[in-house]
C-alpha positions as CSV (number, residue, x, y, z in Angstrom):
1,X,171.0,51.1,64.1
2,X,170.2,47.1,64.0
3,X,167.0,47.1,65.7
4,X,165.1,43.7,66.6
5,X,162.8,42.2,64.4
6,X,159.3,42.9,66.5
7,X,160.4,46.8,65.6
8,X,161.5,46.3,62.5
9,X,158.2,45.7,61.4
10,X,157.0,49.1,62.9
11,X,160.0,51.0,62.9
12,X,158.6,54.5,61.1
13,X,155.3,53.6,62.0
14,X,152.6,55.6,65.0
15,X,153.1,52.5,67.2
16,X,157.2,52.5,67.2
17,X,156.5,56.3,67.6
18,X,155.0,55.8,71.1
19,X,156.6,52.8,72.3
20,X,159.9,55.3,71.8
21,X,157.9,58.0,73.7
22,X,156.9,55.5,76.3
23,X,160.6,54.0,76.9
24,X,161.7,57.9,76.5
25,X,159.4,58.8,79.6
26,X,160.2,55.8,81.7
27,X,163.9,56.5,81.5
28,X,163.1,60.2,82.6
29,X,160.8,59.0,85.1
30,X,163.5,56.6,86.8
31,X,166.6,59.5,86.3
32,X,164.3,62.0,87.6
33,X,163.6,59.7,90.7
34,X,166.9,58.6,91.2
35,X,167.6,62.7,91.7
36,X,164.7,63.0,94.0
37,X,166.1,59.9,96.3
38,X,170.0,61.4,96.1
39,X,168.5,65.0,97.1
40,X,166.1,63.9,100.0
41,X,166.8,65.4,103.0
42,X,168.3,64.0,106.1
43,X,166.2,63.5,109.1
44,X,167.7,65.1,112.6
45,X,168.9,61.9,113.9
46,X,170.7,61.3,110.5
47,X,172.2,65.2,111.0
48,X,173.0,64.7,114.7
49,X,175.1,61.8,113.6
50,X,177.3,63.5,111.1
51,X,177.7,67.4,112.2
52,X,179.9,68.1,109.2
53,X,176.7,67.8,106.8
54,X,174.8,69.0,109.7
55,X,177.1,72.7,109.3
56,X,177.0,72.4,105.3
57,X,173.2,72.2,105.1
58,X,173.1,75.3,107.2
59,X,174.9,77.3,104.4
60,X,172.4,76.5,102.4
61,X,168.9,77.5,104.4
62,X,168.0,81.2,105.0
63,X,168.9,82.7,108.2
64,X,165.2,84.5,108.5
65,X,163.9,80.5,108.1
66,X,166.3,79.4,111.1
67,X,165.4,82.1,113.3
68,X,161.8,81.0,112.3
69,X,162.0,77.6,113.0
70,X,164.1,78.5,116.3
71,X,161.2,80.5,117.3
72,X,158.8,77.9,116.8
73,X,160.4,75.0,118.5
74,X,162.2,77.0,121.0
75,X,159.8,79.9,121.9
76,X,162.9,81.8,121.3
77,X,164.9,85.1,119.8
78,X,168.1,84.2,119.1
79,X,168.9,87.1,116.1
80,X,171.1,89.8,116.5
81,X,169.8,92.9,116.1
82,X,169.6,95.6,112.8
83,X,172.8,96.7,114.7
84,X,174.8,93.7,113.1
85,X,175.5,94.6,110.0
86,X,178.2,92.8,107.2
87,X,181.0,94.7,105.7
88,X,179.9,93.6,102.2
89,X,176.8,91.1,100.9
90,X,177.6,87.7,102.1
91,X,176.3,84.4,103.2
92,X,178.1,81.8,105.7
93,X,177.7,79.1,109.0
94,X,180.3,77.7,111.2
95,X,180.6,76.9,114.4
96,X,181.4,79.4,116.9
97,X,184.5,80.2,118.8
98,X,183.7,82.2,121.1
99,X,186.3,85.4,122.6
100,X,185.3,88.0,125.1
101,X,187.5,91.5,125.7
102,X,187.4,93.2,129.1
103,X,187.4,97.1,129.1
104,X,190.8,97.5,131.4
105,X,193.3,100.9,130.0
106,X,196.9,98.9,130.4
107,X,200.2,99.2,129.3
108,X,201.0,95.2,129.0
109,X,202.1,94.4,125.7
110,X,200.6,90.3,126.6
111,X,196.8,91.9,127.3
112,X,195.2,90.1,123.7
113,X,197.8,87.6,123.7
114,X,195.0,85.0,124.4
115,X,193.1,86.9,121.4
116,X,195.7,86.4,119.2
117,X,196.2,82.4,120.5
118,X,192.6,81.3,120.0
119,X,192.7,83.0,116.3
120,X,195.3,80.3,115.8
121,X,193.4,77.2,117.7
122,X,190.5,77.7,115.1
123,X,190.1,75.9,111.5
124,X,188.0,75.3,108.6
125,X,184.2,76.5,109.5
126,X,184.9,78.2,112.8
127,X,183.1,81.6,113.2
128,X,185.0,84.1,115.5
129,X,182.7,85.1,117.9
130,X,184.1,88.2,119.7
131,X,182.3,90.1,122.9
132,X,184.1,94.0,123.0
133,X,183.0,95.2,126.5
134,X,181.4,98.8,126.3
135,X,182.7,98.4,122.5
136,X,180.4,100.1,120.0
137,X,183.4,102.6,118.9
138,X,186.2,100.1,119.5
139,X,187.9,97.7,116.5
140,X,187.7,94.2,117.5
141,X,188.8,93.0,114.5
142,X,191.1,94.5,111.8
143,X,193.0,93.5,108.7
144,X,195.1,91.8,110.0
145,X,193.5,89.6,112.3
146,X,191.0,88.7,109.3
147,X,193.8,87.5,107.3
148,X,194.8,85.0,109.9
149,X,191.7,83.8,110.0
150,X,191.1,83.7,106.6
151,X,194.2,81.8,105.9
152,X,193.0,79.5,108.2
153,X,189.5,79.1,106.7
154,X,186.7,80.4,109.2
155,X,183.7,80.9,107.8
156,X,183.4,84.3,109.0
157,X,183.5,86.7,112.1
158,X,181.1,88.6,114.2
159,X,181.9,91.2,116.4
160,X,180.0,92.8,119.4
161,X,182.2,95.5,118.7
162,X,183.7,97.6,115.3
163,X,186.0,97.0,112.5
164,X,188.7,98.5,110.8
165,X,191.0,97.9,107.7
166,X,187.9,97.2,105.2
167,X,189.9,97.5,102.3
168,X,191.7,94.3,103.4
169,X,189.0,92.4,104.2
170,X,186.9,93.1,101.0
171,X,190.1,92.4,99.5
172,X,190.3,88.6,100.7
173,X,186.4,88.3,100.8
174,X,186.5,87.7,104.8
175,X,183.0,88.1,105.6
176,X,182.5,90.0,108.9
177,X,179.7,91.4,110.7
178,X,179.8,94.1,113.4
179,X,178.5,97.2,114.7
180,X,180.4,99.5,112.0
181,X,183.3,100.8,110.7
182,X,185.7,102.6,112.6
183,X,189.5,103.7,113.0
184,X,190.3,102.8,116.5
185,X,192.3,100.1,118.3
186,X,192.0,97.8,121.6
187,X,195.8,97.9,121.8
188,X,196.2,99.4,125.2
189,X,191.9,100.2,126.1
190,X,191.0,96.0,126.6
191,X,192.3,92.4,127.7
192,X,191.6,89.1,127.0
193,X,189.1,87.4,129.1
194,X,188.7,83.9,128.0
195,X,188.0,81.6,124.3
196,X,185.3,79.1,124.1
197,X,183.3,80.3,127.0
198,X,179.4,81.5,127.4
199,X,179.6,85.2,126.0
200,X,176.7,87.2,124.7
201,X,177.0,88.9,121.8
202,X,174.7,91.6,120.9
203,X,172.3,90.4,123.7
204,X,172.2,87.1,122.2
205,X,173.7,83.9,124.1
206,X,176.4,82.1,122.1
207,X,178.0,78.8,123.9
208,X,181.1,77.4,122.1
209,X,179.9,75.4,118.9
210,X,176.8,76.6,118.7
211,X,175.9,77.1,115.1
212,X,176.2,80.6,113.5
213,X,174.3,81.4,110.3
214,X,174.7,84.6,108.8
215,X,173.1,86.1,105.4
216,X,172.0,89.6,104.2
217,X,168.9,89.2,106.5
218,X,171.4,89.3,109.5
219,X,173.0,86.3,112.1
220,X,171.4,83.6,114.2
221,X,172.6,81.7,117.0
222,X,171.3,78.1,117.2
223,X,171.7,75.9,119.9
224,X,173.9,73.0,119.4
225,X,171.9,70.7,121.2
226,X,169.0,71.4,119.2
227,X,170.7,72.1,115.8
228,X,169.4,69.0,113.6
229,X,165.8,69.6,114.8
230,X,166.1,73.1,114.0
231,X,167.6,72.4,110.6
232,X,165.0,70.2,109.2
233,X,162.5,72.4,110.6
234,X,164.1,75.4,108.6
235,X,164.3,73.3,105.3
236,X,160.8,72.8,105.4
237,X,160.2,76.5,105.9
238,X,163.0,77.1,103.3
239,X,161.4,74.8,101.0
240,X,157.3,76.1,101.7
241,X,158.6,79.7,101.0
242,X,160.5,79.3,97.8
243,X,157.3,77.3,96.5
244,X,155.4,80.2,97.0
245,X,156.8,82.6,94.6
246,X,155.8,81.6,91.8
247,X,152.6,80.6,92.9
248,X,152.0,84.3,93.7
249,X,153.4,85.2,90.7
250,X,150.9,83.1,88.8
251,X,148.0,83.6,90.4
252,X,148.4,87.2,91.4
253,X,147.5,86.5,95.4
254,X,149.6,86.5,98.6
255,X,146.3,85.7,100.3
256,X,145.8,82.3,98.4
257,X,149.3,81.6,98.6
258,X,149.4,81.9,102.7
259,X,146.3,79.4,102.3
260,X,147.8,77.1,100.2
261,X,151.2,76.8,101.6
262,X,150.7,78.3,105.4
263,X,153.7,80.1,105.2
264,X,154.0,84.1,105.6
């Protein structure tokens, strides 16, 4: 390498030694803060504005922060209960479309017609939201229905009701939650009520494209009108927590970690 003559005459020497460590560092520095600038995170008026970063930074917070931060600036519980529980380990968010099923014994082969029809109004991040009236030990949701939706890229599904055909949907990876597994049908026992209206779904509200996040920890319903607030509250909670661990890991103290960071 040529280098110019001002080095030249130090090249090998303690001073071209650190000037190299300085210009090393200052390259660092401005890389390292070009990362920090691309990775800030968006106010709520910046998320408002663009929902489809809005629903991608939700896959990436912690349910058990959102229902934090929901309780916080809502004075709210909007969890489902232990009840909820996923088919295998998973983590998703998505809007919600929203079914509900009305206990009705019939013989009318178009009774989940509409069930079937707002499967195939839905796209890429919806999460089937499905009310089973008086449901516990009813399938609202089977193999094949989670294939459709799968093929048509939900997120996920969660069902105030059971499901069925777990081999298939471990198969495909469709992430469901419900109240548990079991071998029955709503062919012939239920009919379709109504899509995209106010349901509730394992006591908790859910209006049509409200925001569903769902990890191990269990699901959340957020309001859509207060989604971005909620968000950056739960980043900041995200973010507090995940500091914390290895703070308590050094210094051998949950007590001086609540101090330091305020978060338990």
């Amino acid at each position: 390498m040529v280098l110019p003559s001002f080095l030249r005459s130090v090249h090998g020497s303690r001073t071209f030694r650190i000037i190299a460590a300085v210009g090393l560092a200052c390259i660092s520095l401005l890389t390292i803060t070009r990362i920090v600038q691309a990775d800030a995170p968006k106010t709520a008026k910046e998320y408002a504005s663009d929902p489809s970063a809005m629903v991608d930074a939700y896959r990436h917070v912690e349910a058990a922060s959102v229902s934090d931060a929901i309780e916080q600036l809502l004075h709210q519980k909007r969890y489902m209960s232990h009840r909820m529980q996923s088919i295998f380990p998973t983590k998703f968010a998505g809007t919600a479309l929203t079914v509900l099923l009305v206990k009705q014994e019939n013989h009318d082969s178009d009774a989940l017609t509409g069930m079937l029809k707002a499967i195939d109004t839905g796209g890429a991040g919806s999460v089937y939201v499905m009310k089973v009236e008086d449901g516990s030990n009813i399938a609202g949701i089977g193999g094949l229905m989670g294939t459709a939706m799968f093929s048509r890229g939900f997120s996920g599904a969660v069902i105030d009701g059971g499901v069925r055909d777990l081999p298939q949907l471990k198969k495909i990876g469709f992430p469901v939650y419900a109240l548990g597994p079991v071998p029955s049908t709503s062919v012939g026992h239920y009919r379709f009520a109504g899509v995209n209206i106010p349901i509730e779904c394992d006591g908790v509200a859910v209006n049509p494209n409200d925001i569903i996040v769902a990890d191990q920890d269990g699901v959340v319903v957020v309001p859509r009108d207060r989604a971005a607030d909620v968000l950056v509250l739960a980043q900041k909670l995200d973010n507090s927590e995940h500091s914390m661990y290895p703070f308590i890991e050094t210094f051998h103290s949950i007590q001086e970690a609540v101090k330091q960071f305020g978060r338990l």
